[in-house]
C-alpha positions as CSV (number, residue, x, y, z in Angstrom):
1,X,-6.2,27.2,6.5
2,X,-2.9,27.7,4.7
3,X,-0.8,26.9,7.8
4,X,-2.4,23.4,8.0
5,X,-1.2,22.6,3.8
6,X,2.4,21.6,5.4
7,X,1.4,19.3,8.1
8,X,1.2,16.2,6.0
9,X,5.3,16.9,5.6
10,X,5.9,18.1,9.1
11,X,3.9,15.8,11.0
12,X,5.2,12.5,9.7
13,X,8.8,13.7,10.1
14,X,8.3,15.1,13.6
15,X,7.2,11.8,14.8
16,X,9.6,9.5,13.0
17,X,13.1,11.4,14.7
18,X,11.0,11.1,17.9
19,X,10.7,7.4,17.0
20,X,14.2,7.2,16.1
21,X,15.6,9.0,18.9
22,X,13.1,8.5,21.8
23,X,11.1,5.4,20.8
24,X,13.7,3.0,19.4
25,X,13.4,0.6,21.9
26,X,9.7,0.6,22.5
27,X,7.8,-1.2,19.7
28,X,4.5,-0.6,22.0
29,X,5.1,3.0,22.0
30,X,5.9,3.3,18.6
31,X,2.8,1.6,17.5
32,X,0.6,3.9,19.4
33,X,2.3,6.8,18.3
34,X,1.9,5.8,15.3
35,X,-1.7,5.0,14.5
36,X,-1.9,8.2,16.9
37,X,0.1,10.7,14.4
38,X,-1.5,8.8,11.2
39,X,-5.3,9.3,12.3
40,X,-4.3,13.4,12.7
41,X,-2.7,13.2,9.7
42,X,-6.3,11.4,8.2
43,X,-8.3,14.6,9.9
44,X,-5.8,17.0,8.8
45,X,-6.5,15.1,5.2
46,X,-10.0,15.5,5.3
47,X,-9.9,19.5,6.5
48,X,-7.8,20.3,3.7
49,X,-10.4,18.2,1.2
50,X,-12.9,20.5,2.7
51,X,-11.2,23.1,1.9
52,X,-9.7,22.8,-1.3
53,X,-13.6,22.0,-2.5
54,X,-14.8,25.2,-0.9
55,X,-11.8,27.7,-1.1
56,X,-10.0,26.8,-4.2
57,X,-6.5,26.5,-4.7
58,X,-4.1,27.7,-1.9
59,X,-0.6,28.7,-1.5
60,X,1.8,28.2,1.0
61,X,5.4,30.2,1.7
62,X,7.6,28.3,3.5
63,X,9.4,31.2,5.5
64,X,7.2,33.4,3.7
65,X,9.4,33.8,0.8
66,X,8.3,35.0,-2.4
67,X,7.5,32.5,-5.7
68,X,9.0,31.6,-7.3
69,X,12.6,32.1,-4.9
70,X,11.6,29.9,-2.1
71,X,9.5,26.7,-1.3
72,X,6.0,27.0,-2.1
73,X,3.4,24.2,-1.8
74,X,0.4,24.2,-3.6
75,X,-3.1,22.6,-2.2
76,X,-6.0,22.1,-4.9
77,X,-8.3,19.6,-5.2
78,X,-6.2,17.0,-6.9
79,X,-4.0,17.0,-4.2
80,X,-5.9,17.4,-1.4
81,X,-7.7,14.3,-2.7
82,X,-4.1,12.7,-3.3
83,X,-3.2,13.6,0.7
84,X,-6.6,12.1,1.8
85,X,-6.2,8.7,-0.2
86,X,-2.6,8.1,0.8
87,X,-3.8,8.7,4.7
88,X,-6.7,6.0,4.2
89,X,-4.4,3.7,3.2
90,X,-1.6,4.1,5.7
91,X,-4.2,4.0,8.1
92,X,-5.0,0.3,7.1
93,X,-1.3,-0.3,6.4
94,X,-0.4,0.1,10.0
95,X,-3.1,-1.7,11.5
96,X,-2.4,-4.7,9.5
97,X,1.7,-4.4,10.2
98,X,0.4,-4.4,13.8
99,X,-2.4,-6.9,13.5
100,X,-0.2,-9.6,11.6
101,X,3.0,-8.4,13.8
102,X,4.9,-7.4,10.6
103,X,6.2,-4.3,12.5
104,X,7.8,-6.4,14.7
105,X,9.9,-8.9,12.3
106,X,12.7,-6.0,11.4
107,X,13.8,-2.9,13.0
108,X,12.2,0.4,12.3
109,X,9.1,-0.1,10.6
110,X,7.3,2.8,11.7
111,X,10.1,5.6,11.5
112,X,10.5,4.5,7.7
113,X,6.7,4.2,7.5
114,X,6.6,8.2,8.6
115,X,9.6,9.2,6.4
116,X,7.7,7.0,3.3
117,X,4.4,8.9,4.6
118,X,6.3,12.5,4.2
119,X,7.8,12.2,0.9
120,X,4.8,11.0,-1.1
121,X,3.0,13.8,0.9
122,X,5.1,16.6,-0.2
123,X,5.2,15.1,-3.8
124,X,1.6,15.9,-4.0
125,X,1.6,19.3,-2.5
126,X,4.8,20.7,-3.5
127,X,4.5,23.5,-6.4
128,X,8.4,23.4,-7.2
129,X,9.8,21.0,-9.9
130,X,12.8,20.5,-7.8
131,X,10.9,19.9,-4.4
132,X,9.5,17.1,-6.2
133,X,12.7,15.9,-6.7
134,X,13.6,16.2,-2.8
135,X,10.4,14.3,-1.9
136,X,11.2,12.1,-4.8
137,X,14.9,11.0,-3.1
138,X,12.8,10.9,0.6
139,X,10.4,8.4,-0.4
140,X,12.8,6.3,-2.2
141,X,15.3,5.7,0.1
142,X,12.1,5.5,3.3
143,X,10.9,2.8,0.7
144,X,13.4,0.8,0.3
145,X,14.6,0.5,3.7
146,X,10.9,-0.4,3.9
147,X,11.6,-3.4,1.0
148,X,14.2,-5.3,2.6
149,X,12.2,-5.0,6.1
150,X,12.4,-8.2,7.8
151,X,15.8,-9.4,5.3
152,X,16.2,-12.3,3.5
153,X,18.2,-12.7,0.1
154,X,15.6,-12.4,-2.8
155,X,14.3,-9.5,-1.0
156,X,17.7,-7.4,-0.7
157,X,18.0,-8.7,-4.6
158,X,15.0,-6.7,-5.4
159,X,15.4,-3.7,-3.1
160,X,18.6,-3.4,-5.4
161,X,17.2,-3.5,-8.7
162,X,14.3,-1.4,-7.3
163,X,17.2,1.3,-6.1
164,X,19.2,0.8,-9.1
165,X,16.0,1.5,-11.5
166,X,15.3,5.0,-9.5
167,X,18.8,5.7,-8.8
168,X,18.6,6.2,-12.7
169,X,15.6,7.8,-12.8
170,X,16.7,10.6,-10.4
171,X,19.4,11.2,-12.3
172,X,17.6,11.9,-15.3
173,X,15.1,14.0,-13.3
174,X,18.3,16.6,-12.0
175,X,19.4,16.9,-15.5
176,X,15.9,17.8,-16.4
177,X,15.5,20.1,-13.9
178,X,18.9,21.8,-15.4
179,X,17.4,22.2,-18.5
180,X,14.2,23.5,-17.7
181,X,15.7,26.1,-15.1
182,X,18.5,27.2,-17.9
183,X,16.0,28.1,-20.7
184,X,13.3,29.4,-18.3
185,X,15.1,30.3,-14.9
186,X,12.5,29.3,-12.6
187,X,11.6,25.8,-11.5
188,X,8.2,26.8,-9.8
189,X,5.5,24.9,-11.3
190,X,2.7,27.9,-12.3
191,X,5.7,29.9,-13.3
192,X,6.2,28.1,-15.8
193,X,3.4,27.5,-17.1
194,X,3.2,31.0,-17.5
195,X,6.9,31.2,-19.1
196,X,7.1,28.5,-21.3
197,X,4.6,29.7,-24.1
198,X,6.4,32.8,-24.4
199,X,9.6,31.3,-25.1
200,X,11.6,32.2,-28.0
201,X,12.4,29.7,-30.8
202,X,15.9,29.1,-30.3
203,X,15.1,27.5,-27.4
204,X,12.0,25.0,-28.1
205,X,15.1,21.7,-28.9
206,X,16.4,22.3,-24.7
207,X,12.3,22.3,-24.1
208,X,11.9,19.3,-26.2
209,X,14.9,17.6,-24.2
210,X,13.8,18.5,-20.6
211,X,10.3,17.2,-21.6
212,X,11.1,14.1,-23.0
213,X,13.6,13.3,-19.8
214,X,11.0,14.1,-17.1
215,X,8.3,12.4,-19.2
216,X,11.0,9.0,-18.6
217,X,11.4,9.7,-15.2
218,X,7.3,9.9,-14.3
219,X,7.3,6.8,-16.5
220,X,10.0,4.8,-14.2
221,X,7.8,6.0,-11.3
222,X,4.4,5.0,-12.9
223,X,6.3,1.3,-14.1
224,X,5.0,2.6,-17.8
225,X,6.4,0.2,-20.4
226,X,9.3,-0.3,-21.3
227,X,10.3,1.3,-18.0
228,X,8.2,-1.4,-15.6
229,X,11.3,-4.0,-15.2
230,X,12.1,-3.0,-11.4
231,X,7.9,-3.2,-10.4
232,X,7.2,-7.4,-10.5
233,X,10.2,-8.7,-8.4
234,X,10.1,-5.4,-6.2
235,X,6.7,-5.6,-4.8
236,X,6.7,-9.6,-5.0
237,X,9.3,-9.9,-2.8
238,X,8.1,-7.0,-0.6
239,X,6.3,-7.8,2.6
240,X,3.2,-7.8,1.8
241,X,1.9,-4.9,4.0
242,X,4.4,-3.0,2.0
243,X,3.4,-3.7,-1.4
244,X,0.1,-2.5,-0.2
245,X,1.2,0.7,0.9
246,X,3.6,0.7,-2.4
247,X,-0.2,1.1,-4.6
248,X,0.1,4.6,-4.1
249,X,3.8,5.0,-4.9
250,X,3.3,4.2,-8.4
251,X,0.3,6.4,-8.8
252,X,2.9,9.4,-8.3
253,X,4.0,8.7,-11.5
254,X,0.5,8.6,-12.8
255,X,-0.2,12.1,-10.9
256,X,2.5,13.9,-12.0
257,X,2.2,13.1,-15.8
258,X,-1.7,14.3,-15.1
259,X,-0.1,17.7,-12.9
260,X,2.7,18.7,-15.7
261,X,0.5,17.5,-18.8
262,X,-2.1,20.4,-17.9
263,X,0.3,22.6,-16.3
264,X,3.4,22.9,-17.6
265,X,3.1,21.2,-20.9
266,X,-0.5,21.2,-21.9
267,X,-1.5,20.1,-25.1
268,X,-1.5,23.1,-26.7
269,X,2.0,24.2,-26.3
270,X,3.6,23.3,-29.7
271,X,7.2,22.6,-28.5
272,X,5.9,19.3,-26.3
273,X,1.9,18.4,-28.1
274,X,3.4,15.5,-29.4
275,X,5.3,14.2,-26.7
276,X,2.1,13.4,-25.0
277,X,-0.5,13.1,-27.4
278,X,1.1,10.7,-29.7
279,X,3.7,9.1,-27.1
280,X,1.1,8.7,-23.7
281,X,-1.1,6.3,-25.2
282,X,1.0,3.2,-27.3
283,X,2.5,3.0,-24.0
284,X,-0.4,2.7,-22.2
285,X,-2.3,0.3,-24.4
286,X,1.4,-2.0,-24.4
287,X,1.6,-1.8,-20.4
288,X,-1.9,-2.7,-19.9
289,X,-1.4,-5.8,-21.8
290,X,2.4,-6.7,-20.6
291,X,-0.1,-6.4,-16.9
292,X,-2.6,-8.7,-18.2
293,X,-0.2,-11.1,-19.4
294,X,1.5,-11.4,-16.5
295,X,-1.8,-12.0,-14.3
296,X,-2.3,-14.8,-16.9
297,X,1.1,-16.2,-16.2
298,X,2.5,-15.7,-12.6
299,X,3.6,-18.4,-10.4
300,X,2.9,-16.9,-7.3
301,X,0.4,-14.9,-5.8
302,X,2.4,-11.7,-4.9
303,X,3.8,-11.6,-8.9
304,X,0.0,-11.9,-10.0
305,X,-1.4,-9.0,-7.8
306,X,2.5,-7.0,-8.9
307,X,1.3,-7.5,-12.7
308,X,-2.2,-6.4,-11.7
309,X,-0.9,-3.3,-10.3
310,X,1.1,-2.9,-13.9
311,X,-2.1,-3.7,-16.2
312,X,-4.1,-0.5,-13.8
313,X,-0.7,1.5,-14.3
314,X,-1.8,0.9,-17.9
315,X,-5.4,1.9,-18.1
316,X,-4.8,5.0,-15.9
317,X,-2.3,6.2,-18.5
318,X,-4.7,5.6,-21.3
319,X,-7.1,7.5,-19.7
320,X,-4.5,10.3,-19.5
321,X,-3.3,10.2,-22.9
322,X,-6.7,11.9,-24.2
323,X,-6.3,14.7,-22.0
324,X,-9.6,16.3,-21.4
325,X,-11.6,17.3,-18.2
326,X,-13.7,14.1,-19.0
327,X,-11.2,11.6,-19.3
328,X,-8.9,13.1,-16.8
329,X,-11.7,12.6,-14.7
330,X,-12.4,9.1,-15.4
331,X,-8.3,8.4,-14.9
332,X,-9.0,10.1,-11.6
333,X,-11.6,7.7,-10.3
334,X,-9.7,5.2,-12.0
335,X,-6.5,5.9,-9.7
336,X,-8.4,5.8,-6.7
337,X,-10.3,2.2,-7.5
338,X,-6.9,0.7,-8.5
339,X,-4.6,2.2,-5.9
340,X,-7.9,0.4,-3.2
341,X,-8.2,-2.8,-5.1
342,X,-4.4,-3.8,-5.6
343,X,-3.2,-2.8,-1.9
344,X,-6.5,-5.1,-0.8
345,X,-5.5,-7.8,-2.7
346,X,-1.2,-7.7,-1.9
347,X,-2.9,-7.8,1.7
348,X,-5.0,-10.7,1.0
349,X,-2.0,-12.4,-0.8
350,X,-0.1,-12.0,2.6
351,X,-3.0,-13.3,4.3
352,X,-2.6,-17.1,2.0
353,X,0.8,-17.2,1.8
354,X,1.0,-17.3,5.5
355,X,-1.7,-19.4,5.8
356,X,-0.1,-22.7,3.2
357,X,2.9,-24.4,3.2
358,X,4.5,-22.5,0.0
359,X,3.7,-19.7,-2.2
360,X,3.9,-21.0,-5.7
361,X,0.6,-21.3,-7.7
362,X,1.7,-24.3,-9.7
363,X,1.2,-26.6,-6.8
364,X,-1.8,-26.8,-4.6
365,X,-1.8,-27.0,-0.8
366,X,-3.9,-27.0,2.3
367,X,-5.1,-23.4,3.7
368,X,-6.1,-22.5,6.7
369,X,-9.5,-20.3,6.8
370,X,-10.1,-21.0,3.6
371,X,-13.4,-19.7,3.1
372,X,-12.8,-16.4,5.1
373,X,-9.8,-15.7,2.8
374,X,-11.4,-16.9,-0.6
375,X,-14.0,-14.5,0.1
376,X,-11.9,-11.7,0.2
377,X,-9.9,-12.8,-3.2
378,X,-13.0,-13.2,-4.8
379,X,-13.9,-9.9,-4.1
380,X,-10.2,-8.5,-4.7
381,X,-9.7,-10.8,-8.1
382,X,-13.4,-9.4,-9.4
383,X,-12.3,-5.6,-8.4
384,X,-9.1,-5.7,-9.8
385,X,-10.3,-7.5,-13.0
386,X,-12.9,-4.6,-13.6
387,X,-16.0,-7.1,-13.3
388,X,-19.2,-6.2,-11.9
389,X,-20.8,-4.9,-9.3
390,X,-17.3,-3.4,-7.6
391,X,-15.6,-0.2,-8.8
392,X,-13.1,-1.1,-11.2
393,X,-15.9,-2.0,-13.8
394,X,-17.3,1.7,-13.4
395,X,-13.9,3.1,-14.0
396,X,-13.0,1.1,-17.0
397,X,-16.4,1.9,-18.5
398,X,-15.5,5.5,-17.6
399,X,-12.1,5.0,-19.6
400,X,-13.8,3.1,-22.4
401,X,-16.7,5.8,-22.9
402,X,-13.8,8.5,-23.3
403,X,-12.1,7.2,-26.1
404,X,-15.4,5.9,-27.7
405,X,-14.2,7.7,-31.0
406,X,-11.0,5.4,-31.4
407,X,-13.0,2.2,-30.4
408,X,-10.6,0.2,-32.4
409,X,-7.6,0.8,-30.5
410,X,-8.4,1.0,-27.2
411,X,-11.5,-1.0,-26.4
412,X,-9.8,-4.3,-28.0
413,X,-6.9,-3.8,-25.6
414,X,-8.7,-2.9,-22.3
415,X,-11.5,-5.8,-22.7
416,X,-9.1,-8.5,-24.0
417,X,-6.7,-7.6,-21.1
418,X,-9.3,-7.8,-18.6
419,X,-10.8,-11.3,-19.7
420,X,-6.7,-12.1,-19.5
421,X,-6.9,-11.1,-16.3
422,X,-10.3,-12.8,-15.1
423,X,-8.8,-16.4,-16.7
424,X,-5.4,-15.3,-14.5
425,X,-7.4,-14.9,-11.2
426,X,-9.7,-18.2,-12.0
427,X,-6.6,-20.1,-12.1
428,X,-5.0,-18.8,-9.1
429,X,-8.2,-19.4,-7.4
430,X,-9.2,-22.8,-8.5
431,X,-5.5,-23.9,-7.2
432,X,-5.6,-21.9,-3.6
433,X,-9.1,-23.2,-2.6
434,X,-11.0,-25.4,-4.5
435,X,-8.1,-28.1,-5.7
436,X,-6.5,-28.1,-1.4
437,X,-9.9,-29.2,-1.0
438,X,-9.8,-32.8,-2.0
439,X,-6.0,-33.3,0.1
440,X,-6.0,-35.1,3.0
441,X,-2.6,-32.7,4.6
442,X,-3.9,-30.7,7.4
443,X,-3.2,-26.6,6.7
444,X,-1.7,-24.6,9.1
445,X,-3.6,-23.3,12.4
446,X,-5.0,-20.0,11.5
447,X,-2.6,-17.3,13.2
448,X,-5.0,-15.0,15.6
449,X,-5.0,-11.8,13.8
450,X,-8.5,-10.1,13.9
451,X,-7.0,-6.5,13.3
452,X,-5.3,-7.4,10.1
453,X,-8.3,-9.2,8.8
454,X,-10.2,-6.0,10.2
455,X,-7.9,-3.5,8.3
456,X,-7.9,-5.7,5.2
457,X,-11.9,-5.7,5.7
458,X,-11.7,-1.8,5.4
459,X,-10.4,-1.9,2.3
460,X,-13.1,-3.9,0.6
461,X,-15.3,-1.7,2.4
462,X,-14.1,1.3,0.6
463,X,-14.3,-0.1,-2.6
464,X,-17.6,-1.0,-2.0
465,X,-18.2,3.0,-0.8
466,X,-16.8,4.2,-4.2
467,X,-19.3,1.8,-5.7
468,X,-22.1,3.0,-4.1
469,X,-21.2,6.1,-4.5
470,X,-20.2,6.6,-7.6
471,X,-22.0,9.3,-8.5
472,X,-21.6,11.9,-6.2
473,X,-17.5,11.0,-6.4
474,X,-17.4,11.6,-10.5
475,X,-19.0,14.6,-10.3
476,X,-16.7,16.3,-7.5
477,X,-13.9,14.3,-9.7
478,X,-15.6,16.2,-12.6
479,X,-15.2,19.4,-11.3
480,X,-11.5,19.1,-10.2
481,X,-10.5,17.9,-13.6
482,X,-12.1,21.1,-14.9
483,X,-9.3,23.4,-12.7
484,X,-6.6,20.9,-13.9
485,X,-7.4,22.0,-17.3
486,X,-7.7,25.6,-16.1
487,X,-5.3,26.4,-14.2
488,X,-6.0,29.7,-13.9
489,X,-6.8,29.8,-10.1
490,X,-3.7,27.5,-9.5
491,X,-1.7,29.7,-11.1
492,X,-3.2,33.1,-9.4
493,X,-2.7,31.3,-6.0
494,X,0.9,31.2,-6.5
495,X,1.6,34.5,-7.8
496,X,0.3,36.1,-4.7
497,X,3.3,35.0,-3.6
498,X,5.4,37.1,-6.2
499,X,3.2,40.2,-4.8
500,X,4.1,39.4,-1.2
């Protein structure tokens, strides 16, 4: 199986230069290479689920080079269920850029779609510190080529301050990864996990440094307060099939503080404890209800759905912050519900902004397929609120029951910010559907787009799956968070690479 753990980085990159250099001016073709390349990449997704649950954690060399000298990427269950969720959902991204003809209003959607599928990929499979900073830089600039898809002004404004914000955040990240690889002299992941408890004194204040640094940069990525300036405008002004496939982006910020804070700084290595324990979860509890907030207050629909996606940001790092296999659990099912419900409803916000005569909240107007549509943001609003009977309820109760002993400071925040967020939605929906109602202006003709209401369909579907089945999900979710807090395997995986 280990050959197949790079082929969610080749694959994607194959077929974009063959899209760039053979495809260009075929949209047709490049659609159905496309869904084509993205529904092997979703069987390649589930194999390596399979076997990441049966096998364990695997290895692979590239150019069979030895850890930790070369490039090494590392499948376990986390990230074989990381690969497998961002394939779902960029199977349902393309099929809505098709079905709404999104693709088709700016020039290479699908090649940056491929590079954007690539570098998130290799984020969650590579084993090297410094890899993830590659992957980092491909994603980024695939995404923002992505961003100002289709043009206009506000949307170049925001693809700037999006750059702008990373731009820094790389930065940060390579003088991080100088740090780390000065005091330790390896960048490899389970190397140093291995080398950092058994570093000498002296050199604990460059630890503390390089910790602090990367801890900022996975913040920027996971839009963690007071680092979540660039999310709002970004994904409000982002086509709206876009900001859907932008949900997983952020959880790379969430999965990389989960990867490093059991691997590489676990909470019982002295020289970075308190980074985490005592840092991870004020800023959690502060960006859930900065999230809320905005729900309460947005204008437009896009901004609502963007502070949504901030408020889940939020509870997924407060179920990091404790740091055990149950709660890192509970953030895990937590990542998947949120990373569903908020690229359901950014699709679902696409579907009424093109369906009224403006986008802003404060005014009401006609909509076409109005009961279709107010359906699915019922269902979205009541999913990403975390209100019975969908998903996000289960997770939050998950999150809640870990940090039953410090009731006082976290079940406040997470209930208050979700009745925030149910009075945000209930506005929003009382002025997109029931207040057009008693106007006499005729909405707009319903554009004919069965395959993006399809592909939207699919994701309430999938929320309604993790509902359903709930159980059987937290218990495999159980069992991975118990090798995330033993790395032991992990770590025994990559050093057969030393041997070779």
């Amino acid at each position: 199986m280990s050959h197949w753990i790079i082929a969610p980085v080749v694959l994607p990159a194959i077929v974009a230069a063959l899209m760039v250099i053979a495809l260009r001016g075929s949209l047709r073709l490049q659609r159905i290479v496309g869904v084509a390349s993205i529904l092997a990449l979703n069987a390649i997704a589930l194999a390596l689920l399979w076997s990441a649950t049966v096998h364990g954690p695997e290895a692979y060399f590239v150019g069979d080079w030895p850890a930790p000298f070369g490039i090494v990427l590392m499948l376990d269950r986390l990230s074989a269920l990381m690969v497998a969720l961002l394939a779902g959902l960029a199977l349902v991204a393309v099929l809505y850029a098709i079905g709404s003809g999104w693709d088709a209003k700016g020039a290479h959607f699908h090649p940056l779609l491929q590079f954007l599928l690539m570098g998130i990929g290799g984020a969650f499979l590579t084993g090297d510190a410094f890899n993830l900073f590659v992957f980092f830089e491909v994603l980024l600039i695939a995404s923002y080529g992505l961003m100002i898809h289709g043009g206009g002004s506000a949307r170049t404004h925001a693809g700037l301050q999006y750059i702008a914000f990373n731009l820094i955040g790389s930065s940060l990240f390579l003088f991080a990864l100088a740090l780390l690889y000065g005091v330790t002299g390896t960048l490899n992941m389970a190397d140093l996990a291995e080398k950092l408890p058994t570093l000498p004194e002296g050199d604990m204040a460059l630890l503390r440094v390089a910790a602090v640094m990367l801890m900022l940069v996975f913040a920027i990525k996971g839009a963690l307060v007071p680092l979540q300036f660039w999310l709002p405008g970004t994904y409000a002004n982002a086509p709206g099939v876009v900001a859907a496939m932008f949900a997983i982006m952020t959880k790379i910020g969430a999965y990389t503080m989960l990867r490093f804070g059991t691997l590489v700084f676990p909470t019982d290595l002295p020289a970075t404890n308190l980074l985490l324990s005592t840092l991870l979860l004020p800023a959690g509890l502060v960006t859930l209800s900065v999230g809320a907030i905005g729900v309460l207050g947005a204008t437009t629909m896009q901004r609502q759905v963007a502070f949504g996606g901030i408020a889940s940001m939020g509870t997924s790092f407060i179920a990091i912050a404790h740091f055990t296999p149950t709660s890192s659990s509970a953030a895990l099912y937590y990542i998947l519900h949120s990373t569903l419900a908020t690229a359901l409803m950014f699709l679902v916000a696409d579907l009424i902004t093109r369906r009224r005569a403006h986008d802003r909240l404060t005014e009401p107007a006609p909509i076409a397929q109005s009961g279709l549509i107010g359906t699915l943001f019922l269902a979205g609003a009541i999913a990403m609120a975390g209100m019975p009977p969908l998903s996000g309820f289960i997770g939050k109760l998950l999150v809640l029951d870990t940090w039953r002993d410090h009731a006082m400071a976290v079940w406040p925040a997470v209930l208050v910010s979700s009745f925030l967020m149910i009075l945000g939605f209930a506005r929003a929906g009382s002025q997109l559907f029931w207040k057009p109602s008693a106007l006499e202006a005729q909405a707009n003709a319903p554009p004919k787009e069965p395959l993006a209401l399809a592909a939207t369909f699919a994701l309430l579907a999938a929320l309604a799956a993790l509902t359903i089945f709930a159980g059987p999900v937290t218990d495999w979710l159980s069992a991975t968070a118990q090798t995330l807090h033993d790395p032991s395997d992990y770590i025994a995986a990559n050093r057969l690479g030393q041997e070779g």
